[in-house]
Structures are given as structure tokens and as C-alpha cells.
mmCIF file of the N, C-alpha and C atoms, coordinates in Angstrom:
data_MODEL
# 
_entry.id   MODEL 
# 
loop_
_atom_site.group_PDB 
_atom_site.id 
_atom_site.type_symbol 
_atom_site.label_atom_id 
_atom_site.label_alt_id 
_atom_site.label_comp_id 
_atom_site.label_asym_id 
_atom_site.label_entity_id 
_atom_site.label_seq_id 
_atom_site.pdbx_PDB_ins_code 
_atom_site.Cartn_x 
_atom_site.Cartn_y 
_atom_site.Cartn_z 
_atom_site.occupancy 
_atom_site.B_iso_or_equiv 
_atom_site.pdbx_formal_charge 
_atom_site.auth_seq_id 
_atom_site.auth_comp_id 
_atom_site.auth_asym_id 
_atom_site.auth_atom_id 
_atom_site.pdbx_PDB_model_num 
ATOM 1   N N  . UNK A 1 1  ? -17.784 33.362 57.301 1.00 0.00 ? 1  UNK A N  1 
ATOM 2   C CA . UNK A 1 1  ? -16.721 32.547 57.869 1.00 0.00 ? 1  UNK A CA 1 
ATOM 3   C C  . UNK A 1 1  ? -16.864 32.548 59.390 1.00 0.00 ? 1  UNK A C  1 
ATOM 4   N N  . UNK A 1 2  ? -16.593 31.355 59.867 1.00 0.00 ? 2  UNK A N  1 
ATOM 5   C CA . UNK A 1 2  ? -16.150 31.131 61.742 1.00 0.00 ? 2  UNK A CA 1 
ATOM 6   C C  . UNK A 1 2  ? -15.244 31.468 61.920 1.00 0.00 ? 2  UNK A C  1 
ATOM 7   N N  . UNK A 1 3  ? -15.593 32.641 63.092 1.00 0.00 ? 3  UNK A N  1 
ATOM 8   C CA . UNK A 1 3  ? -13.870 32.828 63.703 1.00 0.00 ? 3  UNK A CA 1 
ATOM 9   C C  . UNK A 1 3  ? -14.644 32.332 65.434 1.00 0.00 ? 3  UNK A C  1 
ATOM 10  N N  . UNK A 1 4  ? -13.316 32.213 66.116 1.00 0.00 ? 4  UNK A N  1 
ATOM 11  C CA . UNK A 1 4  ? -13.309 32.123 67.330 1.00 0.00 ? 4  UNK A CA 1 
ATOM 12  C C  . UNK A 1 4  ? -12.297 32.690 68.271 1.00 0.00 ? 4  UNK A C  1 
ATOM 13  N N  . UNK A 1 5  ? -13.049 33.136 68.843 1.00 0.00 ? 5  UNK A N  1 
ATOM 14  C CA . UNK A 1 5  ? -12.229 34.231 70.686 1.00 0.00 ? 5  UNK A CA 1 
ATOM 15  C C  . UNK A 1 5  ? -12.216 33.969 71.387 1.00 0.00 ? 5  UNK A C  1 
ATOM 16  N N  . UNK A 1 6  ? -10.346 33.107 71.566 1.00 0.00 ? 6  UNK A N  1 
ATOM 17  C CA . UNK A 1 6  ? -9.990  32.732 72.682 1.00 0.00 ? 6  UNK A CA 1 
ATOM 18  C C  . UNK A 1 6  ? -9.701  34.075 73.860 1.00 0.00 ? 6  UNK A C  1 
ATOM 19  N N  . UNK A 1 7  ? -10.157 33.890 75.484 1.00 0.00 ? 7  UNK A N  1 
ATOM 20  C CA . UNK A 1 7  ? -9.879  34.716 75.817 1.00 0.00 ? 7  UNK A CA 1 
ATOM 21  C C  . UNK A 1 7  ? -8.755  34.378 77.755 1.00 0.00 ? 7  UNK A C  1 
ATOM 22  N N  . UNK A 1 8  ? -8.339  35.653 78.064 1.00 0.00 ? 8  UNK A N  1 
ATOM 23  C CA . UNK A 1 8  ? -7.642  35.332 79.030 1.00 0.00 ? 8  UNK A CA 1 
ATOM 24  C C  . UNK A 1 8  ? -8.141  36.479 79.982 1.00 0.00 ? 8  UNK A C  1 
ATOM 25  N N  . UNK A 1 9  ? -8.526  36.591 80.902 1.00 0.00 ? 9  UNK A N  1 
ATOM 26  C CA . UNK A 1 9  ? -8.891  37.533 82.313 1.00 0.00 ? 9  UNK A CA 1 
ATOM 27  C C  . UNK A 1 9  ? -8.008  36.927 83.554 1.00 0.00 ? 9  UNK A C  1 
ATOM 28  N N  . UNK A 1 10 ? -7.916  37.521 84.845 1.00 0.00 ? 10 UNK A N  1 
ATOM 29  C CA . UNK A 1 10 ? -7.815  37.622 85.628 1.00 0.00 ? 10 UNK A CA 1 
ATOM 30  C C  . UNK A 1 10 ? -8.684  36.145 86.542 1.00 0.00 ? 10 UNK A C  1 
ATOM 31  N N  . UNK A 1 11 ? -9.468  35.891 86.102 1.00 0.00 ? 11 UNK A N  1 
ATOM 32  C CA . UNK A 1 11 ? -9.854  34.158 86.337 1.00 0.00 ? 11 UNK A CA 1 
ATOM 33  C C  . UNK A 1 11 ? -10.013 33.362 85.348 1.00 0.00 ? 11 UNK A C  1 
ATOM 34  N N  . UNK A 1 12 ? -9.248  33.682 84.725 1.00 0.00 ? 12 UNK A N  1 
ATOM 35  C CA . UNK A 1 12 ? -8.147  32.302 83.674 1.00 0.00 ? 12 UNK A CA 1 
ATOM 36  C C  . UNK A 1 12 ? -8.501  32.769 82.450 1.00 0.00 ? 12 UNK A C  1 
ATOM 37  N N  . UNK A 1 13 ? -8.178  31.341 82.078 1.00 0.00 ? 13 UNK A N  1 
ATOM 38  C CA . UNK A 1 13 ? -8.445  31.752 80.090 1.00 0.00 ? 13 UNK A CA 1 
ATOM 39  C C  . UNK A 1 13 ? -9.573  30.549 79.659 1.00 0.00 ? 13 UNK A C  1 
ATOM 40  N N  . UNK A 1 14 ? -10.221 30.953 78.375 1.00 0.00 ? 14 UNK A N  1 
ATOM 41  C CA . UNK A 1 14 ? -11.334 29.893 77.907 1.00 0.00 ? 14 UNK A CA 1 
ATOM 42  C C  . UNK A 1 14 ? -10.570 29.984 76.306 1.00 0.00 ? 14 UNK A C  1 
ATOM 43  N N  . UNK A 1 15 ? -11.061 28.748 75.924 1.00 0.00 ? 15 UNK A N  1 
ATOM 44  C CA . UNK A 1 15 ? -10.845 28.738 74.153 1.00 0.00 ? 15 UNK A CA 1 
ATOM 45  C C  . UNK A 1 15 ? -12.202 28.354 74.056 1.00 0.00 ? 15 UNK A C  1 
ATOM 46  N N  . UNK A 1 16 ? -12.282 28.872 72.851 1.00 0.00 ? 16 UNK A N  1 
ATOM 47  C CA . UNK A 1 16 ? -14.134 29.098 72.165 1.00 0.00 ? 16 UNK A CA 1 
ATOM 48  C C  . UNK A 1 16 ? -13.879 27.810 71.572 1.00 0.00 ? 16 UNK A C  1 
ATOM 49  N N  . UNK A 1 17 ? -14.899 27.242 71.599 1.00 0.00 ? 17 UNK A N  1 
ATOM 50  C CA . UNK A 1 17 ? -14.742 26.157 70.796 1.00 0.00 ? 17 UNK A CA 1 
ATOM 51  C C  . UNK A 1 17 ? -16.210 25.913 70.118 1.00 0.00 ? 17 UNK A C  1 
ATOM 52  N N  . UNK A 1 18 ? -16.782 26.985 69.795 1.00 0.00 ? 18 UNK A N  1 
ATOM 53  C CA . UNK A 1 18 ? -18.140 27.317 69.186 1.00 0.00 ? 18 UNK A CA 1 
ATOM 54  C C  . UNK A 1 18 ? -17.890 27.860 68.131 1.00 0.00 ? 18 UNK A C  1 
ATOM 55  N N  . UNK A 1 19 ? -17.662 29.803 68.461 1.00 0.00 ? 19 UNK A N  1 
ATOM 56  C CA . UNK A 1 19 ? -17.327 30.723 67.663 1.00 0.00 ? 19 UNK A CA 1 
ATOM 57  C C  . UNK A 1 19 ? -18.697 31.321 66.844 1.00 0.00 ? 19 UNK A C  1 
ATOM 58  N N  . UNK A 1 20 ? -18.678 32.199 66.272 1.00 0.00 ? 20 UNK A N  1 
ATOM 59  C CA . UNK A 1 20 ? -19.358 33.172 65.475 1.00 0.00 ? 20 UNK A CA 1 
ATOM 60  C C  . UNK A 1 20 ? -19.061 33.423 64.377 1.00 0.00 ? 20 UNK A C  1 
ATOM 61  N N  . UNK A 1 21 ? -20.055 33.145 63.630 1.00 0.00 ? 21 UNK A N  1 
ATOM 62  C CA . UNK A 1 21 ? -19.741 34.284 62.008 1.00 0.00 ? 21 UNK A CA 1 
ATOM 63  C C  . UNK A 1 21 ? -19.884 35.617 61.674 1.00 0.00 ? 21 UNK A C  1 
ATOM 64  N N  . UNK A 1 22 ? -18.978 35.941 60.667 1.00 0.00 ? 22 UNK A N  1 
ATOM 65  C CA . UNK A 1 22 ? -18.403 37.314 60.536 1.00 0.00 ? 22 UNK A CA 1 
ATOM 66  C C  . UNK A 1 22 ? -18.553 37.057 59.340 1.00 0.00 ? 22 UNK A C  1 
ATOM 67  N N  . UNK A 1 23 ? -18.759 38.595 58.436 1.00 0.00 ? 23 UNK A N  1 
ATOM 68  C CA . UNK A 1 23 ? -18.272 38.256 57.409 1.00 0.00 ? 23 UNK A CA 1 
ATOM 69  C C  . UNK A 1 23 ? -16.659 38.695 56.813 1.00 0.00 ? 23 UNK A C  1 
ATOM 70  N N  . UNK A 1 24 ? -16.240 39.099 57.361 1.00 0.00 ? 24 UNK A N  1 
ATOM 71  C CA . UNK A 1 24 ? -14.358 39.204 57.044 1.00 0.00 ? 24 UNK A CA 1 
ATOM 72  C C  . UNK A 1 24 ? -13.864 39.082 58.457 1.00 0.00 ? 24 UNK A C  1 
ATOM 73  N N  . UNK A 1 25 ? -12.498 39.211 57.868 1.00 0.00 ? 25 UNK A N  1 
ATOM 74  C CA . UNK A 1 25 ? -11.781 39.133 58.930 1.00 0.00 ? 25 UNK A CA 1 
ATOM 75  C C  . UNK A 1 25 ? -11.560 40.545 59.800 1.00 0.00 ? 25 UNK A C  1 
ATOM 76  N N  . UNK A 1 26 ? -11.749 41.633 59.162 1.00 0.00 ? 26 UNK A N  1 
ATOM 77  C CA . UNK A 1 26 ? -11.929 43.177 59.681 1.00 0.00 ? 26 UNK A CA 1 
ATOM 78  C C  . UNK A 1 26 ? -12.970 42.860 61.036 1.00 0.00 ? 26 UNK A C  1 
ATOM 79  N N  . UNK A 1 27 ? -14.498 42.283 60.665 1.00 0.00 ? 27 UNK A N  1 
ATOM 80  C CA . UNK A 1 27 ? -15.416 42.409 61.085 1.00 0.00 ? 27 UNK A CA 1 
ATOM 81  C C  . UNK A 1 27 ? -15.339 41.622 62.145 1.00 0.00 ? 27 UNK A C  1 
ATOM 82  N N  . UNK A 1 28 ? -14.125 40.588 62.340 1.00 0.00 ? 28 UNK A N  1 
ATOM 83  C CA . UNK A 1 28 ? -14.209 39.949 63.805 1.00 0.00 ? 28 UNK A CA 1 
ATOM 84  C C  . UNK A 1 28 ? -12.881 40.852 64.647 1.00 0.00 ? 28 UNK A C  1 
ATOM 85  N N  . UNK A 1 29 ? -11.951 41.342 63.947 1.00 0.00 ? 29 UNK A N  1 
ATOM 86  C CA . UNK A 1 29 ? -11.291 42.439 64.577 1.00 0.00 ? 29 UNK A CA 1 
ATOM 87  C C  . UNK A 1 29 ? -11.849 42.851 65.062 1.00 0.00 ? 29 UNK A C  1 
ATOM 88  N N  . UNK A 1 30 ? -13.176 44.022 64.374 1.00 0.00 ? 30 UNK A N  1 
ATOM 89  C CA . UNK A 1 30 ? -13.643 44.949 65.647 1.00 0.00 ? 30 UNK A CA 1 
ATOM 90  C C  . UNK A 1 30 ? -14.777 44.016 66.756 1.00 0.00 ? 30 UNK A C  1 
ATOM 91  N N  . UNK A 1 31 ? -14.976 43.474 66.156 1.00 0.00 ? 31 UNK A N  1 
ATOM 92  C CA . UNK A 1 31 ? -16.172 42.438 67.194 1.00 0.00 ? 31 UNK A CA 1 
ATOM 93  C C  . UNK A 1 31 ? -14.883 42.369 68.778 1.00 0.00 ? 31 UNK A C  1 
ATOM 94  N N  . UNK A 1 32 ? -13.573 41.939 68.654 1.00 0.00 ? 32 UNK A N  1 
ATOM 95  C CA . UNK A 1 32 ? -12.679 41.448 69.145 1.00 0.00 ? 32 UNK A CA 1 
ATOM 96  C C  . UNK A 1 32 ? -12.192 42.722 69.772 1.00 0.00 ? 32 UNK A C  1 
ATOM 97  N N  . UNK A 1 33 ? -12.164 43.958 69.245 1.00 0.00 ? 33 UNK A N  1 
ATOM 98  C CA . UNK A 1 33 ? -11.912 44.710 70.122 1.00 0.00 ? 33 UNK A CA 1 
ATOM 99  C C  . UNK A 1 33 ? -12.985 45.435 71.109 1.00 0.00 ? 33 UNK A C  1 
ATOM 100 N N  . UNK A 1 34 ? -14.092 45.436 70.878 1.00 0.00 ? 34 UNK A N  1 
ATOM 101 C CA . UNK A 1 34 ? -15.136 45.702 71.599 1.00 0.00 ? 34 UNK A CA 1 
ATOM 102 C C  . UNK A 1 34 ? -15.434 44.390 72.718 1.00 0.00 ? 34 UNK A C  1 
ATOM 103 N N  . UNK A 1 35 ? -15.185 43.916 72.418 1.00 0.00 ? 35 UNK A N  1 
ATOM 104 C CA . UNK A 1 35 ? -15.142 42.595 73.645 1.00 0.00 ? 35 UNK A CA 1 
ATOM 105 C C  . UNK A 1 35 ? -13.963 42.884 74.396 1.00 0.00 ? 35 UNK A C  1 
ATOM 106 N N  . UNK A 1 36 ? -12.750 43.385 73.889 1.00 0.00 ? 36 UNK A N  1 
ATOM 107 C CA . UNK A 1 36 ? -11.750 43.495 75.064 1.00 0.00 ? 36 UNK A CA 1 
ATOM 108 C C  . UNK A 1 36 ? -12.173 44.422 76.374 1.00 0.00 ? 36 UNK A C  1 
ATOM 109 N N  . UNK A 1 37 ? -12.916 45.664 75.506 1.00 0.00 ? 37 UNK A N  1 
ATOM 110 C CA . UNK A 1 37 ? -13.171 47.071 76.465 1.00 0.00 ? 37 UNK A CA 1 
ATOM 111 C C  . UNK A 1 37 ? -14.621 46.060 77.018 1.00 0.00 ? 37 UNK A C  1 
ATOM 112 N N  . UNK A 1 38 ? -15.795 45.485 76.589 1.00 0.00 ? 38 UNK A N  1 
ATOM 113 C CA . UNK A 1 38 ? -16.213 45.240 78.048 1.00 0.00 ? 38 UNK A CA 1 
ATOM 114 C C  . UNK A 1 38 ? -15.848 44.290 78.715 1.00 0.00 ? 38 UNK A C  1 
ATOM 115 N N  . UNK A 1 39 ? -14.777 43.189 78.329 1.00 0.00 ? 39 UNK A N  1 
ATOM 116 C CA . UNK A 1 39 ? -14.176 42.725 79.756 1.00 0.00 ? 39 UNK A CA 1 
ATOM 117 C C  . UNK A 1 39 ? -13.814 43.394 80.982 1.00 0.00 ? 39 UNK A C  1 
ATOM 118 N N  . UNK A 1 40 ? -13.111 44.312 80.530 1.00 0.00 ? 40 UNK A N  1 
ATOM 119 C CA . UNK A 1 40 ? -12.585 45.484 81.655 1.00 0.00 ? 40 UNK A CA 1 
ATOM 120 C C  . UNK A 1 40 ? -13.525 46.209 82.224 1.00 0.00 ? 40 UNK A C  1 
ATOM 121 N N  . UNK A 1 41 ? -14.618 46.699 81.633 1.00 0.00 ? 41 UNK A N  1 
ATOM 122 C CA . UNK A 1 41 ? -15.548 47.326 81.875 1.00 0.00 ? 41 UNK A CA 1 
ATOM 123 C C  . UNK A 1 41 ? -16.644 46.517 83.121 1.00 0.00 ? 41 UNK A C  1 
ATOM 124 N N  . UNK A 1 42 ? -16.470 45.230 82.891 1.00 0.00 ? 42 UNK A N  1 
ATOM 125 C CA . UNK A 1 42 ? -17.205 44.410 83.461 1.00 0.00 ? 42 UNK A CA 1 
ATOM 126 C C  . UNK A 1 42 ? -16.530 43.688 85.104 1.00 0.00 ? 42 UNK A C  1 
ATOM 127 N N  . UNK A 1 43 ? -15.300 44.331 85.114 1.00 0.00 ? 43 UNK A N  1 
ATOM 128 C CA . UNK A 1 43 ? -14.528 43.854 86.253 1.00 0.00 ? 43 UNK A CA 1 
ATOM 129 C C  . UNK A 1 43 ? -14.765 44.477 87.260 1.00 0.00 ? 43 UNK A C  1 
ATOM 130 N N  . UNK A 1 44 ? -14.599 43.469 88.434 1.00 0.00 ? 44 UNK A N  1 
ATOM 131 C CA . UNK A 1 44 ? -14.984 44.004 89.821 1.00 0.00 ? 44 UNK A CA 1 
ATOM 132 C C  . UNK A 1 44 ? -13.406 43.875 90.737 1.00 0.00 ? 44 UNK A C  1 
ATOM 133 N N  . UNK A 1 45 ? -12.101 43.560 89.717 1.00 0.00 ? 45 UNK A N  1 
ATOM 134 C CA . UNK A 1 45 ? -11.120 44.146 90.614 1.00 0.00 ? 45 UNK A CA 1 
ATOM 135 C C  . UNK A 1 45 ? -10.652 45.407 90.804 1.00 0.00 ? 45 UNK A C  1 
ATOM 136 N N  . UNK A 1 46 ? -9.839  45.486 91.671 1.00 0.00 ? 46 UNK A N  1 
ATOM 137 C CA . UNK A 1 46 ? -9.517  46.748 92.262 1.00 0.00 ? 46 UNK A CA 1 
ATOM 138 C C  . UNK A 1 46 ? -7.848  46.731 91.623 1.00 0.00 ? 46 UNK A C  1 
ATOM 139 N N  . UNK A 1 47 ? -7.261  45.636 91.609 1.00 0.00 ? 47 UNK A N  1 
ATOM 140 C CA . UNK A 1 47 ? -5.573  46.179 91.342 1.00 0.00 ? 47 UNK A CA 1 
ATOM 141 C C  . UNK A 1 47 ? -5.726  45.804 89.980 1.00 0.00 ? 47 UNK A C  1 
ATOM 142 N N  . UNK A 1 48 ? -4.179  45.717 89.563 1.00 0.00 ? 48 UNK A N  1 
ATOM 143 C CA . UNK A 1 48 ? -3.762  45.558 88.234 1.00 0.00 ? 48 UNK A CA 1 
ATOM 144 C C  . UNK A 1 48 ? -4.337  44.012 87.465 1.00 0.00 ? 48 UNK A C  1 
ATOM 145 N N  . UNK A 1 49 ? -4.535  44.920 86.202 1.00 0.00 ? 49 UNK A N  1 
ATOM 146 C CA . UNK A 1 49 ? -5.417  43.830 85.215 1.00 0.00 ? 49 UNK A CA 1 
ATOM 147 C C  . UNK A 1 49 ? -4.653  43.091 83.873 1.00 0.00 ? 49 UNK A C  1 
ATOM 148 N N  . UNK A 1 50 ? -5.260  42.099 83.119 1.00 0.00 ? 50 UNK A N  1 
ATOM 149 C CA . UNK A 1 50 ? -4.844  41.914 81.860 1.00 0.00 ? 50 UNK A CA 1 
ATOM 150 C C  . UNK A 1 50 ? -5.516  41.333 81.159 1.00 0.00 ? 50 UNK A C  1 
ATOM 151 N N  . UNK A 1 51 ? -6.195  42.072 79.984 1.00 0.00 ? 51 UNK A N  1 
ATOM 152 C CA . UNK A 1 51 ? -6.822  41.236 78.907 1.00 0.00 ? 51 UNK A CA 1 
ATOM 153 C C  . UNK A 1 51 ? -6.750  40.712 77.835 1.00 0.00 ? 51 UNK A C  1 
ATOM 154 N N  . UNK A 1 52 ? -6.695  39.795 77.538 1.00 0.00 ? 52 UNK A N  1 
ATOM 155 C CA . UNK A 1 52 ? -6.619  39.270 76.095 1.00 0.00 ? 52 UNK A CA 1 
ATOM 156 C C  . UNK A 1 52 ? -7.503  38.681 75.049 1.00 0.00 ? 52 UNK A C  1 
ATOM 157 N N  . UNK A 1 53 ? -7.285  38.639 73.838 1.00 0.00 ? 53 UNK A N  1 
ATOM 158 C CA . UNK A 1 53 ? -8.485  38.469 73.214 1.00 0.00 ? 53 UNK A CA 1 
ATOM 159 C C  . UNK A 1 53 ? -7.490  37.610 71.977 1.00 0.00 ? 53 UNK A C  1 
ATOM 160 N N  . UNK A 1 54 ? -8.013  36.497 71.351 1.00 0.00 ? 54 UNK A N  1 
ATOM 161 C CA . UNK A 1 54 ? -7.066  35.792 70.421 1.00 0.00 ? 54 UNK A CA 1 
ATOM 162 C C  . UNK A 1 54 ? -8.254  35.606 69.549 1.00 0.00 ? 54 UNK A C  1 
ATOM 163 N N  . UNK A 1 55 ? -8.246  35.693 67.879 1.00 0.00 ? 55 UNK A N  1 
ATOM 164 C CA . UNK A 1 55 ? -9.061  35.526 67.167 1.00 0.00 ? 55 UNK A CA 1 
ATOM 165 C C  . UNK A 1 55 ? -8.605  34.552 65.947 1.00 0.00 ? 55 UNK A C  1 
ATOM 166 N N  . UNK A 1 56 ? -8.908  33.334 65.990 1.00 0.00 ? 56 UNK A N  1 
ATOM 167 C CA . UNK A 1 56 ? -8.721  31.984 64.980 1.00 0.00 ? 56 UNK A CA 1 
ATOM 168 C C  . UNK A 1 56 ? -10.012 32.550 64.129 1.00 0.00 ? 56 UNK A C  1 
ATOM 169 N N  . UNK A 1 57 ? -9.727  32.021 62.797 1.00 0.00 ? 57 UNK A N  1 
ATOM 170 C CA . UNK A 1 57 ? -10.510 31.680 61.695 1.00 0.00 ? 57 UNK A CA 1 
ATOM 171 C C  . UNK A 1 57 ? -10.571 29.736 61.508 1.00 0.00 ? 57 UNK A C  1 
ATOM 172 N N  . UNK A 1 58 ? -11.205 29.702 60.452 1.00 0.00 ? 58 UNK A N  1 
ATOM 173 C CA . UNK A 1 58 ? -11.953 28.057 60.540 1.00 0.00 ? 58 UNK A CA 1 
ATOM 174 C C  . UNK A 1 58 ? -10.505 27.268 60.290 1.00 0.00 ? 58 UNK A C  1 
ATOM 175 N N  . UNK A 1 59 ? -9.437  27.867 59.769 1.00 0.00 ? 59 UNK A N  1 
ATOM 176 C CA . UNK A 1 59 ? -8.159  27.318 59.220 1.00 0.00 ? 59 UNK A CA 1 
ATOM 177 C C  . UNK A 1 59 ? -7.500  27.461 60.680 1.00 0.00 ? 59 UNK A C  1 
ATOM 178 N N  . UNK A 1 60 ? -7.246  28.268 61.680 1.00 0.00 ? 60 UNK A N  1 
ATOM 179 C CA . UNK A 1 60 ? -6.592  28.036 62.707 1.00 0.00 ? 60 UNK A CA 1 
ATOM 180 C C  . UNK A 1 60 ? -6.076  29.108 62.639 1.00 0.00 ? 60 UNK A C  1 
ATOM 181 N N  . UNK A 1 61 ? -6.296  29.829 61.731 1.00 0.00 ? 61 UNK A N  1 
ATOM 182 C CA . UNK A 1 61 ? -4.958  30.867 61.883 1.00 0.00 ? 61 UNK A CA 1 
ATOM 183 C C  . UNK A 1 61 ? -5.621  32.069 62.399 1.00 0.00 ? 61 UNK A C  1 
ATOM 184 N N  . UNK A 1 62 ? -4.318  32.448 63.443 1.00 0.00 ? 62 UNK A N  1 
ATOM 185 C CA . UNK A 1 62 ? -4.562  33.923 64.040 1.00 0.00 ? 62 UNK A CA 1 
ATOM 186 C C  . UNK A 1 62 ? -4.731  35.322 63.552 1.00 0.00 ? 62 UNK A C  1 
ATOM 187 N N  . UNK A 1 63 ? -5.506  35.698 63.481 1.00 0.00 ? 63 UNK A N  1 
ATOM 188 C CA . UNK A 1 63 ? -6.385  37.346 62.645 1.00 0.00 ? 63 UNK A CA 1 
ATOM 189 C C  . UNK A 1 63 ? -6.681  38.368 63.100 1.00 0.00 ? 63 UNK A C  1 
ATOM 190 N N  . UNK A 1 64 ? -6.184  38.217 64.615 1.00 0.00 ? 64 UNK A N  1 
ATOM 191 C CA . UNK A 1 64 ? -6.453  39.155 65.522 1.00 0.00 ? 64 UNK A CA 1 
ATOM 192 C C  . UNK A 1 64 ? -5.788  38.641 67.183 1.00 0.00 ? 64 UNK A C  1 
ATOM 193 N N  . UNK A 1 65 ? -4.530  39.353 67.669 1.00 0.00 ? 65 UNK A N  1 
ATOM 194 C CA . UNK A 1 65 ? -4.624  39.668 69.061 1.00 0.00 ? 65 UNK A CA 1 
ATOM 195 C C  . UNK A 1 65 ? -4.564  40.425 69.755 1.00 0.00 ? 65 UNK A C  1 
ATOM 196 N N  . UNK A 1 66 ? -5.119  40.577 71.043 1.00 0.00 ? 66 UNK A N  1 
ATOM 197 C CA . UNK A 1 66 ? -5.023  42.368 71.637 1.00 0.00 ? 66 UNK A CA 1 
ATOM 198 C C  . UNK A 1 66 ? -5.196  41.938 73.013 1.00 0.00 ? 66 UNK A C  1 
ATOM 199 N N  . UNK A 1 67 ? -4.327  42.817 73.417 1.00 0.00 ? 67 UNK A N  1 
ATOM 200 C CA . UNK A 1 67 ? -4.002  43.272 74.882 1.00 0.00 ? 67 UNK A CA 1 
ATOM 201 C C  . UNK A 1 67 ? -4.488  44.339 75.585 1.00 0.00 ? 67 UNK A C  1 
ATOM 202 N N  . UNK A 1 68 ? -5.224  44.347 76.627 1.00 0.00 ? 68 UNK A N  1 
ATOM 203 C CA . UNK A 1 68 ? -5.398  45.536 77.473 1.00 0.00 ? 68 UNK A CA 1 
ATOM 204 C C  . UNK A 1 68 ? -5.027  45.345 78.623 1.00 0.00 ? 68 UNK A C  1 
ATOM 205 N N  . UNK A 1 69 ? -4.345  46.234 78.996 1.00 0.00 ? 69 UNK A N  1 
ATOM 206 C CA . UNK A 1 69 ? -3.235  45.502 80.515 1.00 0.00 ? 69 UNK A CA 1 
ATOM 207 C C  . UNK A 1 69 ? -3.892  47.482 81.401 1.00 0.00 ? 69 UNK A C  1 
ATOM 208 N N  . UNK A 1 70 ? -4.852  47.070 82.726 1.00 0.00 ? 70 UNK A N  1 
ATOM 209 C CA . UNK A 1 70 ? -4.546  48.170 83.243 1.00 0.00 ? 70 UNK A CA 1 
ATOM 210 C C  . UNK A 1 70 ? -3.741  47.847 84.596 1.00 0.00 ? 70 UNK A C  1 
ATOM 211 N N  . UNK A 1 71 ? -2.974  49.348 85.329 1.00 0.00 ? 71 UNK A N  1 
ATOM 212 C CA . UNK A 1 71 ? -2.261  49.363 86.458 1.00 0.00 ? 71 UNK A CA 1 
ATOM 213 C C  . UNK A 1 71 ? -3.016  50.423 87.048 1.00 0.00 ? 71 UNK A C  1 
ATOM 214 N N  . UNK A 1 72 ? -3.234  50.335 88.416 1.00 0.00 ? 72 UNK A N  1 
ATOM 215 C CA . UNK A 1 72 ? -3.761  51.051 89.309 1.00 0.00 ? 72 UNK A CA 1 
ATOM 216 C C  . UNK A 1 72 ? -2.496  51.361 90.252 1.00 0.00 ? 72 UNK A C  1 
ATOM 217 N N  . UNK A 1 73 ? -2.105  53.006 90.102 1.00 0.00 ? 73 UNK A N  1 
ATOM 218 C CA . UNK A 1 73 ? -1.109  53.389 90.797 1.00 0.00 ? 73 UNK A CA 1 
ATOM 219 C C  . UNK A 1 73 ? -1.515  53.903 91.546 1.00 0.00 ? 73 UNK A C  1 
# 
């Protein structure tokens, strides 16, 4: 099955309008959470962050969302 990961950073948001196959819906969960940690991982800001990760299947429907919000105190 196609899912697709819409995403949101700190210089905006993209909707996939490609996407990847998986074979369940588990298997784009974790795909989806390993993409959240290297967004963050991959950032070159210094203050407070927010990530998001939105996961559609071929029907539209949402199967996955996640947040990683950091604060630099």
C-alpha cells in the first residue's frame, strides 16, 4: 500500500504528493517516526523547534501523526 508524509519544519510544510510503499500501516508508523528524529537531527537552528509528520494511506485517511516540539532554555 501508498502511504504519504506530509511534513511541517521550521521552513514550512510540504504535502507528499508521491509517497512510498509499505507494507502495513505499522510499517509506515515507524518509517514516520524515524523521519521525525532526523528532521531534528538535521537542523541547524539554535532556538525553539517543531516537527511534524502526517501519514495518509491511498484512501486519505490519517494512520499516523507525531509531534516533536524542542525548547532551548
Amino acid at each position: 500500500m501508498r502511504y504519504f508524509f506530509d511534513t511541517v519544519d521550521p521552513s514550512g510544510a510540504r504535502r507528499d504528493g508521491v509517497g512510498i510503499d509499505c507494507p502495513s500501516d505499522n510499517s509506515a508508523r515507524r518509517l514516520a517516526r524515524k523521519a521525525l528524529g532526523e528532521m531534528f537531527s538535521e537542523s541547524h537552528n539554535e532556538g525553539d523547534e517543531t516537527y511534524e509528520i502526517s501519514v495518509r494511506n491511498n484512501a486519505g485517511a490519517t494512520v499516523f501523526a507525531g509531534t516533536l516540539a524542542y525548547r532551548r532554555d
